[in-house]
TORNU-135364 format. One record per residue (C-alpha): residue in one letter; residue number from 1; x, y, z. Coordinates in nm, 3 decimals, padded with zeros to 5 digits. Layout:
% TORNU-135364
R aa   i       x       y       z
R  a NUM       X       Y       Z
...
END
This chain:
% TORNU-135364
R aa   i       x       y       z
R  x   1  16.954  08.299 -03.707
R  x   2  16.606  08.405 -03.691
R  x   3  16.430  08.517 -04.018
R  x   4  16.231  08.878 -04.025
R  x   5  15.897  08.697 -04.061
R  x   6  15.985  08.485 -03.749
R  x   7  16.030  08.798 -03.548
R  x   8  15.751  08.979 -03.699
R  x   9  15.528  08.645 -03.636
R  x  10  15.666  08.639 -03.243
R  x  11  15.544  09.029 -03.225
R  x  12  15.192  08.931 -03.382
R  x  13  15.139  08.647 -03.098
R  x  14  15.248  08.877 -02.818
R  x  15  15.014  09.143 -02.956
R  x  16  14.766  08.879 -02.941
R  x  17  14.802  08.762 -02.621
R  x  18  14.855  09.128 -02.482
R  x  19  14.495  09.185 -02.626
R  x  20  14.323  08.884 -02.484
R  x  21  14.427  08.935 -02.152
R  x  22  14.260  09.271 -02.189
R  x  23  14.621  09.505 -02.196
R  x  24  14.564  09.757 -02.464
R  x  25  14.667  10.097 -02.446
R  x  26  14.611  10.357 -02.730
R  x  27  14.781  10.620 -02.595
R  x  28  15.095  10.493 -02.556
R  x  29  15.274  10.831 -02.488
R  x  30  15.111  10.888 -02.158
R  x  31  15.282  10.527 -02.065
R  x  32  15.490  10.513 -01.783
R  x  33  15.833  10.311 -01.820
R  x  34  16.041  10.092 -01.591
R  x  35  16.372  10.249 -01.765
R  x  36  16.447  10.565 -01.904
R  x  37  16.594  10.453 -02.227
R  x  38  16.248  10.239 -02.262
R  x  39  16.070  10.481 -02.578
R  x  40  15.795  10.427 -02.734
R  x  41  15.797  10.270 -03.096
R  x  42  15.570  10.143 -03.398
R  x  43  15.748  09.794 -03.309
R  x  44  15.758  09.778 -02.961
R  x  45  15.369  09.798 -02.880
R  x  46  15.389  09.471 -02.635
R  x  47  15.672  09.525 -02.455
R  x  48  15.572  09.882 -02.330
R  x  49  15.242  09.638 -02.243
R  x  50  15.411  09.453 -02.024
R  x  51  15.612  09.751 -01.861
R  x  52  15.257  09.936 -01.836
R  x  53  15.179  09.534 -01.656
R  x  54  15.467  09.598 -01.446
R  x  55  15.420  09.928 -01.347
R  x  56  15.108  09.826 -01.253
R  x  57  15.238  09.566 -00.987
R  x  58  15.503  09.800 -00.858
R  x  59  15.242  10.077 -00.761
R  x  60  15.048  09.800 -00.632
R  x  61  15.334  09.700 -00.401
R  x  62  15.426  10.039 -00.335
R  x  63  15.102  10.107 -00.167
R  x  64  15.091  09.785  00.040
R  x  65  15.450  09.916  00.170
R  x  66  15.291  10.242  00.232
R  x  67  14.992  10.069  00.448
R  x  68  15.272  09.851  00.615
R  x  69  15.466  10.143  00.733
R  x  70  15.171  10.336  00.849
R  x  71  15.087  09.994  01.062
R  x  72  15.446  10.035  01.186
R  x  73  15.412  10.417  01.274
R  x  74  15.045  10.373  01.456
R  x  75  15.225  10.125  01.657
R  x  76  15.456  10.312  01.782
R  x  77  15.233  10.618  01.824
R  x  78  15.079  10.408  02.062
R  x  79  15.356  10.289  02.226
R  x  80  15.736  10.404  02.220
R  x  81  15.791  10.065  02.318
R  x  82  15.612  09.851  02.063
R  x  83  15.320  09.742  02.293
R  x  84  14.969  09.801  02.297
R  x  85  14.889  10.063  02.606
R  x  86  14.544  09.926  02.649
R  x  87  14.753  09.638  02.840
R  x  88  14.858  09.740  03.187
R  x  89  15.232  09.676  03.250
R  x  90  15.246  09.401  03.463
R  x  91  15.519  09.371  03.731
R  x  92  15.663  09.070  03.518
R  x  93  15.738  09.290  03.229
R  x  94  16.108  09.311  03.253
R  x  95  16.155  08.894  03.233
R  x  96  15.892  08.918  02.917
R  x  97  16.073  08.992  02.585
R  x  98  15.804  09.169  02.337
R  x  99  15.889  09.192  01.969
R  x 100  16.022  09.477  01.831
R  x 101  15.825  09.682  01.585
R  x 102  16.100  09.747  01.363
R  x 103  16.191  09.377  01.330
R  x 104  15.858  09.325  01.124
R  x 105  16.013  09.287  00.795
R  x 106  15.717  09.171  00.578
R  x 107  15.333  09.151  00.663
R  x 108  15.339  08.787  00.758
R  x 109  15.648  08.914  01.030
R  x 110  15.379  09.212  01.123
R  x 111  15.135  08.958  01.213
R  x 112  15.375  08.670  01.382
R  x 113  15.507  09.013  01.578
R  x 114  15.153  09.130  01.699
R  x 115  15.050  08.754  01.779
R  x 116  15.387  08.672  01.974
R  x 117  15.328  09.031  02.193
R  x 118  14.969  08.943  02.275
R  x 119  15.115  08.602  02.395
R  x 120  15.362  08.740  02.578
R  x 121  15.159  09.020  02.726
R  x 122  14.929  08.711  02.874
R  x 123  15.204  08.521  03.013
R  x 124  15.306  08.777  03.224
R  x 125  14.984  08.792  03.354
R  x 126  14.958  08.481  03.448
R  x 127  15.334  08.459  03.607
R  x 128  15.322  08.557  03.984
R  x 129  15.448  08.910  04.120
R  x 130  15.700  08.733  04.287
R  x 131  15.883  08.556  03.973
R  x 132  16.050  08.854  03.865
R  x 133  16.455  08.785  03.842
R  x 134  16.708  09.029  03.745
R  x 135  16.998  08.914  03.604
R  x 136  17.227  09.197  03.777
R  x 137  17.209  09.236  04.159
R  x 138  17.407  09.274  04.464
R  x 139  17.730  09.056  04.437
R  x 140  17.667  09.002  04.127
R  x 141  17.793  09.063  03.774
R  x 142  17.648  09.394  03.602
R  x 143  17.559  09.302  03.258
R  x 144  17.319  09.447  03.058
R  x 145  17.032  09.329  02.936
R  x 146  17.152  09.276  02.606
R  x 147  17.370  08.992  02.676
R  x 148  17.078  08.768  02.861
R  x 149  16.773  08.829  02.673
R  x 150  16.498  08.794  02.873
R  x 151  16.206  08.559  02.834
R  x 152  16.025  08.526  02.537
R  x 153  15.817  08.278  02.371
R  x 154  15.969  08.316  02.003
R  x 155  16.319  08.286  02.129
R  x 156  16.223  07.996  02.338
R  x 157  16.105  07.859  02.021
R  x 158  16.387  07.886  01.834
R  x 159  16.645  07.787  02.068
R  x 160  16.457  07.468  02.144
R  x 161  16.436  07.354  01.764
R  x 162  16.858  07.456  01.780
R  x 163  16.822  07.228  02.110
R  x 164  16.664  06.932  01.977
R  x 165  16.898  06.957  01.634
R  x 166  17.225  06.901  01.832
R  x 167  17.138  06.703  02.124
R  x 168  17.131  06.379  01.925
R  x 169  17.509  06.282  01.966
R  x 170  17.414  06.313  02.388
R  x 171  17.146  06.076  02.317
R  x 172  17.361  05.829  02.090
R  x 173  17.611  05.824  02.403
R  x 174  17.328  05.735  02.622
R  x 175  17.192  05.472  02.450
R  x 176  17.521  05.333  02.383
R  x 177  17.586  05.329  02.756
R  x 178  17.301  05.183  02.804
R  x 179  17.386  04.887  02.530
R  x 180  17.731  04.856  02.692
R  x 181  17.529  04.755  03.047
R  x 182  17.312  04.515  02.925
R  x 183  17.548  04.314  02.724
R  x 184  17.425  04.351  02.419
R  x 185  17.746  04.299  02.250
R  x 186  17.942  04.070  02.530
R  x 187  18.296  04.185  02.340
R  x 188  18.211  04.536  02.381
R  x 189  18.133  04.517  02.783
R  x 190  18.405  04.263  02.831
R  x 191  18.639  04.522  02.679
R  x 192  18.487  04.829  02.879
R  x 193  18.546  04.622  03.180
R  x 194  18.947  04.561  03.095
R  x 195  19.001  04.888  03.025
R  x 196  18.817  04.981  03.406
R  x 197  19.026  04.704  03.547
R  x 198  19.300  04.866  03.430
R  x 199  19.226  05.230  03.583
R  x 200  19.125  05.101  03.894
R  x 201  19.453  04.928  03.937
R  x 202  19.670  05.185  03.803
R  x 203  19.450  05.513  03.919
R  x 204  19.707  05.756  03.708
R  x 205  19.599  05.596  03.376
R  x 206  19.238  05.810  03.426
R  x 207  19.490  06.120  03.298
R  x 208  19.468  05.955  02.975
R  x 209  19.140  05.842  02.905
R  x 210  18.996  06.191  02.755
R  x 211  19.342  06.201  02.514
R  x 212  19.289  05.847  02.412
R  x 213  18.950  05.870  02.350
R  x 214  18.964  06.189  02.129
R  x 215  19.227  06.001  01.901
R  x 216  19.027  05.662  01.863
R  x 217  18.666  05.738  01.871
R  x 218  18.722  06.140  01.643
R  x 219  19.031  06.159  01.514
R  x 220  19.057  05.758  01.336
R  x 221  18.726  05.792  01.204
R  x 222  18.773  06.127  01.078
R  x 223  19.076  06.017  00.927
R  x 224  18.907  05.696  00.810
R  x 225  18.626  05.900  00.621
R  x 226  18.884  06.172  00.461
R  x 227  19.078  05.838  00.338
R  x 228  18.797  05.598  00.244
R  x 229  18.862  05.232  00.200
R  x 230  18.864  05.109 -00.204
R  x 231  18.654  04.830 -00.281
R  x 232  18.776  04.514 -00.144
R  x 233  18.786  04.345 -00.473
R  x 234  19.051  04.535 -00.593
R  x 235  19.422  04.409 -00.519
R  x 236  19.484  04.774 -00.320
R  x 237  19.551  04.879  00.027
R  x 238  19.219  04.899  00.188
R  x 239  19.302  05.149  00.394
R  x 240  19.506  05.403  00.175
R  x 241  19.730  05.631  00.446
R  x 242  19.951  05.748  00.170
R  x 243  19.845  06.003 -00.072
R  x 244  19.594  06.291 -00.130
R  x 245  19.218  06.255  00.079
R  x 246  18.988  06.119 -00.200
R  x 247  18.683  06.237  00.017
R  x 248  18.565  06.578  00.217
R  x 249  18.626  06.559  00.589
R  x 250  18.316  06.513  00.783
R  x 251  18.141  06.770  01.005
R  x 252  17.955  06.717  01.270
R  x 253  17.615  06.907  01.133
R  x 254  17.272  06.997  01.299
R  x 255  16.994  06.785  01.245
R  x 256  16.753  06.921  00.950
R  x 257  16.390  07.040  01.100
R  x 258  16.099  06.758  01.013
R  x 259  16.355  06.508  00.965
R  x 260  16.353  06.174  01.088
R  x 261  16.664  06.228  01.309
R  x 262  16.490  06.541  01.449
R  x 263  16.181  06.304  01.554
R  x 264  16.402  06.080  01.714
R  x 265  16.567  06.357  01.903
R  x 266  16.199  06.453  02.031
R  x 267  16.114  06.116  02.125
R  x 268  16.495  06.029  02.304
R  x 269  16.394  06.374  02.482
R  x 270  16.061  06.274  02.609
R  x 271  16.102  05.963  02.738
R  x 272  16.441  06.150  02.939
R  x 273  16.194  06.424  03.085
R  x 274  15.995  06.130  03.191
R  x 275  16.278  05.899  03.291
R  x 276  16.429  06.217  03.554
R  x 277  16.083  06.302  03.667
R  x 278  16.077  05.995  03.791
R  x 279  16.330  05.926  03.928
R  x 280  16.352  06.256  04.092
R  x 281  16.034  06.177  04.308
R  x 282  16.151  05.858  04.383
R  x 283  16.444  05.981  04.543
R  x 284  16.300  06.262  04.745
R  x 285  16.022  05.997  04.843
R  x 286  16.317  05.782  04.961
R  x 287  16.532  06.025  05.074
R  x 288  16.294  06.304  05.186
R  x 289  16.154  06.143  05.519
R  x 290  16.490  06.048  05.722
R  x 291  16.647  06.351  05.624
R  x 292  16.390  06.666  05.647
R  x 293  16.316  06.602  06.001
R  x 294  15.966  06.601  05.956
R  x 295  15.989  06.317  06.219
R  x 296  16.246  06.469  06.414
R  x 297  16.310  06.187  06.598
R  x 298  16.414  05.941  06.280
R  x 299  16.588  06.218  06.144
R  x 300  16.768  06.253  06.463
R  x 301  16.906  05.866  06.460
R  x 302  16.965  05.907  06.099
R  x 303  17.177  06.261  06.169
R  x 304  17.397  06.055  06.473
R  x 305  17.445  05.777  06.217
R  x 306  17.580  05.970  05.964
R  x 307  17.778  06.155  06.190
R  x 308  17.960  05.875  06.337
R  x 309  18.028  05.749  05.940
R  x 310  18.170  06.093  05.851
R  x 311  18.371  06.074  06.183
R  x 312  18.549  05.713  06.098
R  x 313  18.584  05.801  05.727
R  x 314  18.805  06.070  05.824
R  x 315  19.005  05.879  06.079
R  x 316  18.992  05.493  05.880
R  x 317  18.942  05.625  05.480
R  x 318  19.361  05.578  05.391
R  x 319  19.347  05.273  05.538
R  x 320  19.057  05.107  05.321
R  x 321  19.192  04.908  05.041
R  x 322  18.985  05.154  04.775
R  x 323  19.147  04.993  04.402
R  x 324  19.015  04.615  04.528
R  x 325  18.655  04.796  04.638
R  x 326  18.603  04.984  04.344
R  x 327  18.748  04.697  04.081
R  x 328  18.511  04.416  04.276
R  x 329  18.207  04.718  04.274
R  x 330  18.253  04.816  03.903
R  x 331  18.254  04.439  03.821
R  x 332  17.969  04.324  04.025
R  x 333  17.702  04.633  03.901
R  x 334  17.779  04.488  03.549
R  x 335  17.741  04.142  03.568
R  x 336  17.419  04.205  03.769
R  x 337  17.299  04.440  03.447
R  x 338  17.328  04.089  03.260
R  x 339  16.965  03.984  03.129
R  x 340  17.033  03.654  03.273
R  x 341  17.073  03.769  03.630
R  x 342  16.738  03.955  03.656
R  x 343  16.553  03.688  03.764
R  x 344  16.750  03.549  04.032
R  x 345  16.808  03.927  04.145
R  x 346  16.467  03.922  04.159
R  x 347  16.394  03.629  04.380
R  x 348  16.684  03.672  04.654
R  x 349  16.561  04.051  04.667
R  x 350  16.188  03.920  04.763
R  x 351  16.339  03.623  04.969
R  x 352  16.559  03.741  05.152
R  x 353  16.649  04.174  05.098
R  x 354  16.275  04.252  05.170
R  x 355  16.258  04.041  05.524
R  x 356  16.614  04.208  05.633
R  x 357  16.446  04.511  05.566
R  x 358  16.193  04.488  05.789
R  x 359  16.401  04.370  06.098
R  x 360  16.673  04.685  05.999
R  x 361  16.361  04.939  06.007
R  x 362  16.243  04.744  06.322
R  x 363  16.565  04.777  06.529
R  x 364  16.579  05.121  06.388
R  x 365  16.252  05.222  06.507
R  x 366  16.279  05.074  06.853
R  x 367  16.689  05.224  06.904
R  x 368  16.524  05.580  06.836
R  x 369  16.261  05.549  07.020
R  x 370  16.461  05.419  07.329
R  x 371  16.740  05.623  07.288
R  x 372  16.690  05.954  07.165
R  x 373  16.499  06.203  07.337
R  x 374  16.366  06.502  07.226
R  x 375  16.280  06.838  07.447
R  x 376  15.974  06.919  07.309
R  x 377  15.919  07.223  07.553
R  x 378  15.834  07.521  07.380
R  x 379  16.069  07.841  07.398
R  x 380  15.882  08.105  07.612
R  x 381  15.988  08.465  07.608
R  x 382  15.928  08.818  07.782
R  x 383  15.829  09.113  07.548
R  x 384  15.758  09.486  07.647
R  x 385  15.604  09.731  07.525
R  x 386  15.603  10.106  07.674
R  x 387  15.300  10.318  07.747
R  x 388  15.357  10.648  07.622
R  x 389  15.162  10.961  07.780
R  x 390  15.211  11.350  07.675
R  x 391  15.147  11.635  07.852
R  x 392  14.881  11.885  07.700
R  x 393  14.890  12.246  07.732
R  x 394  14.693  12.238  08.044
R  x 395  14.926  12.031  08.252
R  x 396  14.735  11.722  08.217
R  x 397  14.900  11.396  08.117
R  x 398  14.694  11.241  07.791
R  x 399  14.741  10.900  07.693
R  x 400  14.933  10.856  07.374
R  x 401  15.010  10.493  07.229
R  x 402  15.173  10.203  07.305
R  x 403  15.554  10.186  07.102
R  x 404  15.803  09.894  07.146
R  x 405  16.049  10.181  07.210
R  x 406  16.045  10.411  07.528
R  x 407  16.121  10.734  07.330
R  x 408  16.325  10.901  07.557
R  x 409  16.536  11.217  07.500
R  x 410  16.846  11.054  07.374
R  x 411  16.686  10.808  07.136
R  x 412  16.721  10.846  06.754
R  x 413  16.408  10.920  06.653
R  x 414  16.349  11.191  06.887
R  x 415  16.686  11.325  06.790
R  x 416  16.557  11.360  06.456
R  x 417  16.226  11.454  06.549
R  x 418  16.035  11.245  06.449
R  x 419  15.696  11.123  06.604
R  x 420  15.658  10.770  06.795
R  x 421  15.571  10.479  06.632
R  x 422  15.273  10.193  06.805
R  x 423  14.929  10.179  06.821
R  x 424  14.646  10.332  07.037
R  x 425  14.546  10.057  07.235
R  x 426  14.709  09.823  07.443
R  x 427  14.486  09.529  07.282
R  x 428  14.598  09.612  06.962
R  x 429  14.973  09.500  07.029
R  x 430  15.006  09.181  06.829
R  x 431  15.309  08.890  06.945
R  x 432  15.583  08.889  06.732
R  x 433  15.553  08.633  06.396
R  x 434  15.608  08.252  06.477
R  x 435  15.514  08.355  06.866
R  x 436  15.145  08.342  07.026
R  x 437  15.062  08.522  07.399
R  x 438  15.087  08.252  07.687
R  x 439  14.890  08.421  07.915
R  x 440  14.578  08.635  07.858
R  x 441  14.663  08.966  08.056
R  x 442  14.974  09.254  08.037
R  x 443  15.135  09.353  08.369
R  x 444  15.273  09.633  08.487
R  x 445  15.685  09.649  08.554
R  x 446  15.672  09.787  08.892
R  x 447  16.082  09.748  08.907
R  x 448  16.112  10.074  08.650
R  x 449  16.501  10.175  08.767
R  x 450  16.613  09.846  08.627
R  x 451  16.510  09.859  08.266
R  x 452  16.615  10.235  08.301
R  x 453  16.959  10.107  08.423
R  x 454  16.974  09.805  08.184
R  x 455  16.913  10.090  07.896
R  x 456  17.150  10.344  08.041
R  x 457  16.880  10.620  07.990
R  x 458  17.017  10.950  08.063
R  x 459  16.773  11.283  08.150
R  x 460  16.499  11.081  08.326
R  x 461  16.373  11.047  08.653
R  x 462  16.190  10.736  08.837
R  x 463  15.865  10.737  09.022
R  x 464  15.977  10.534  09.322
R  x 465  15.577  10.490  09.449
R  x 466  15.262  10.472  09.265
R  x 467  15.251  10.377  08.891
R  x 468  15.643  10.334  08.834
R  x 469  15.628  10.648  08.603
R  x 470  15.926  10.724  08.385
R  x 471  15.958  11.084  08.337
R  x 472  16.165  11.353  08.097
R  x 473  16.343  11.582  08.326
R  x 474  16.440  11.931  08.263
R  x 475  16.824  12.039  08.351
R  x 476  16.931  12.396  08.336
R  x 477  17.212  12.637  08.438
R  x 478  17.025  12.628  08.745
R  x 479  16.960  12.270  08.781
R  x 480  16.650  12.079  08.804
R  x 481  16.337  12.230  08.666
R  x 482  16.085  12.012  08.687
R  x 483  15.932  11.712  08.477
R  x 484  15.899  11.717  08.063
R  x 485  15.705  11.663  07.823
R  x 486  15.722  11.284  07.786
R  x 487  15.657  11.004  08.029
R  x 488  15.635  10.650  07.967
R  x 489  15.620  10.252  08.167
R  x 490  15.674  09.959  08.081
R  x 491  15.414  09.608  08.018
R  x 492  15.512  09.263  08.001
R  x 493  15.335  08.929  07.850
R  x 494  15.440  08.610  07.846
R  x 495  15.490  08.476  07.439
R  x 496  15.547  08.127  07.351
R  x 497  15.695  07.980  07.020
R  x 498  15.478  07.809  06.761
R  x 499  15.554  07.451  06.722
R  x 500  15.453  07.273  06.347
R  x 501  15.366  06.904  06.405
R  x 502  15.414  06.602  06.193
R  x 503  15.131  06.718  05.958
R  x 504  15.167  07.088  05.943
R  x 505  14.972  07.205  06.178
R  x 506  15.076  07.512  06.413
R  x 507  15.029  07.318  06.781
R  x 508  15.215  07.299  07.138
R  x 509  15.174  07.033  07.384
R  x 510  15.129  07.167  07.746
R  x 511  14.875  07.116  07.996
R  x 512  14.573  07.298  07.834
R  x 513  14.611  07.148  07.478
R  x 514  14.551  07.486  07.312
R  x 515  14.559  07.403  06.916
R  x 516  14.609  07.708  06.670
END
């Protein structure tokens, strides 16, 4: 128990220090306290020091809080949406997430907020017009946006650090695989290979692989951690099954951020997004040729040679002894993995796979070029196009435009009245896309009744002589009364079909070796 003098002693020191530090107050009535039991006293001249201290820091952060929040409100003045209007809205804006204004819980958040919008804002400037993707669309699932969120570079963040902390165990499977290849533990691979001996001679035991794996590879070692082993030099059980767990079960935890596990994860994941680039262009280099028919006549052969194996794999496949195959397959890939094959690999592939090769591609070559013919004639077509003429107010006929349609009485967009559609000038007309013009001049249909006939236009009438005008005929009560307001004829050119060569290029092969 404290004496008086002690307590009066620890009052003197505070009252020193209160004074130092430059925290005296002689009116201590106009003092504001943190409680409202806190009075003043003779005795308690310190602590209503330090609450004066306090109150101090608590207007201090009260006024930061009321900058903050005017911050807040100015942004959203400026826009209901929590982004800055001098920014145009881009047409990427709805697969750009911006952050919300009233997740900014602190200044630091205010800032990371403002700095993650502005880098959002300029990634969807850079993003093309035409990578916008909506989740929802026709066939589709409705959801709404709430349940995808869209992109955004702080949840991108985060869900690759929650990425890289669980992907180790895919990693540990990978290299294990990897391990169980190359015969770095001979037991190990000689044991894999049993076990695929067995499935491949009794198919039906693949049904219980994934069962027998869960119980020996996660539910023995769980069992073996919740029941640890005692030390083996005491005269016990080693492995105690009987009894209460003596240890917590284990848990298969994310990775800590900056750990050493978390590195490894980054590097395992880096030399994977190297490994599939890779070998993703080495396929399509291998692949890409025979099979994209950018030499259509290789991609030909290679078509009528995979047809014909489709075609006897559908008559022959039951009778192919598959278990042998696949048990003399699995086998031979993994004794070739051994280190001590590589070199002879090596040697028969230069000796004697490389020259084979050659004469294969050889034969190839000279089969498709013997055999397989290609009609490289280029698809020519017909197109029309109809001269329309009006007549004015005087009785004169004035030329009107050229329309792909002949705009006669009966055709939609007369019925609803509305105007026809073409250009001006006969030079104007353009092919249609992939086609160019064959020839350099329109002609005139002079055979008029058959395109009416092919058509089944009803209310015109034919000239039979001189231009091959097709006119708009008026029908009354009383019959015929003459010619209407409309008349039209039809022009014809020649169009033939681009053809792309070997390199690109948009050329045809014919007798004037016109490039375009």
């Amino acid at each position: 128990m404290r004496r008086a003098s002690d307590t009066s002693s620890m009052h003197s020191d505070a009252e020193d220090d209160d004074d130092s530090n430059g925290f005296q107050d002689s009116d201590v009535s106009s003092r504001s306290f943190l409680h409202p039991d806190d009075t003043p006293g003779t005795n308690s001249s310190s602590s209503g020091r330090r609450r004066h201290f306090a109150t101090k820091i608590a207007k201090h952060y009260q006024r930061s809080k009321e900058s903050l929040k005017e911050a807040r409100e100015d942004l959203k003045n400026k826009d209901e949406e929590g982004r800055p209007t001098t920014f145009a809205a881009g047409p990427t804006e709805n697969i750009i997430s911006y952050p919300d204004y009233r997740d900014f819980k602190s200044i630091g958040g205010f800032a990371s907020g403002l700095q993650d919008k502005l880098f959002a804002k300029m990634i969807g400037g850079i993003l093309p017009a035409d990578a916008v993707e909506h989740y929802s669309g026709a066939g589709s699932d409705k959801r709404k946006d709430t349940e995808r969120p869209q992109f955004s570079v702080t949840v991108m963040s985060g869900n690759f650090r929650r990425f890289n902390q669980r992907i180790g165990v895919v990693f540990v499977l990978q290299h294990r695989l990897i391990r169980l290849m190359t015969w770095r533990k001979p037991t190990h691979t000689l044991s894999a290979l049993a076990l695929y001996s067995f499935i491949c001679l009794d198919p039906y035991l693949i049904a219980s692989v994934p069962l027998a794996a869960i119980l020996l590879f996660v539910m023995v070692p769980a069992y073996i951690s919740r029941h640890p082993p005692a030390p083996s030099r005491l005269p016990t059980d080693p492995y105690p099954s009987r009894g209460p767990p003596s240890a917590i079960p284990p848990e298969v935890k994310a990775v800590s951020e900056f750990s050493k596990d978390f590195f490894r994860n980054l590097r395992d994941l880096q030399n994977t997004m190297e490994d599939f680039s890779a070998t993703h262009d080495q396929v399509i280099q291998i692949l890409g040729p025979p099979t994209n028919f950018s030499s259509e006549t290789l991609s030909s052969g290679v078509f009528l040679i995979l047809s014909f194996i489709t075609l006897a794999l559908f008559i022959g496949a039951r009778h192919v002894p598959w278990q042998p195959v696949m048990l003399v397959t699995g086998w031979g890939i993994t004794i070739l993995c051994h280190p001590s094959m590589q070199q002879p690999i090596q040697d028969a592939h230069k000796q004697h796979v490389i020259p084979s090769e050659k004469r294969a591609r050889k034969v190839f070559k000279q089969w498709v070029a013997k055999d397989i013919i290609l009609d490289t004639k280029p698809d020519e077509r017909e197109v029309e196009i109809f001269e329309l003429q009006r007549k004015d107010s005087n009785g004169e006929w004035e030329a009107w435009m050229f329309s792909p349609l002949p705009y006669e009485k009966l055709s939609a967009a007369r019925l609803a009245g509305e105007k026809p559609k073409g250009t001006r000038f006969l030079e104007d007309v353009i092919p249609p896309k992939g086609w160019h013009w064959m020839d350099e001049k329109w002609m005139l249909d002079l055979a008029s009744k058959d395109w009416v006939e092919e058509r089944y236009l009803e209310g015109v009438e034919v000239e039979i002589a001189e231009e091959r005008w097709v006119y708009d005929i008026l029908a009354g009560e009383e019959g015929y009364r003459g010619t209407g307001e409309w008349r039209r004829r039809r022009w014809l050119r020649t169009v033939r079909r681009h053809v792309v060569n070997d390199n690109g290029f948009i050329a045809y092969n014919d007798d004037t070796h016109i490039a375009f």
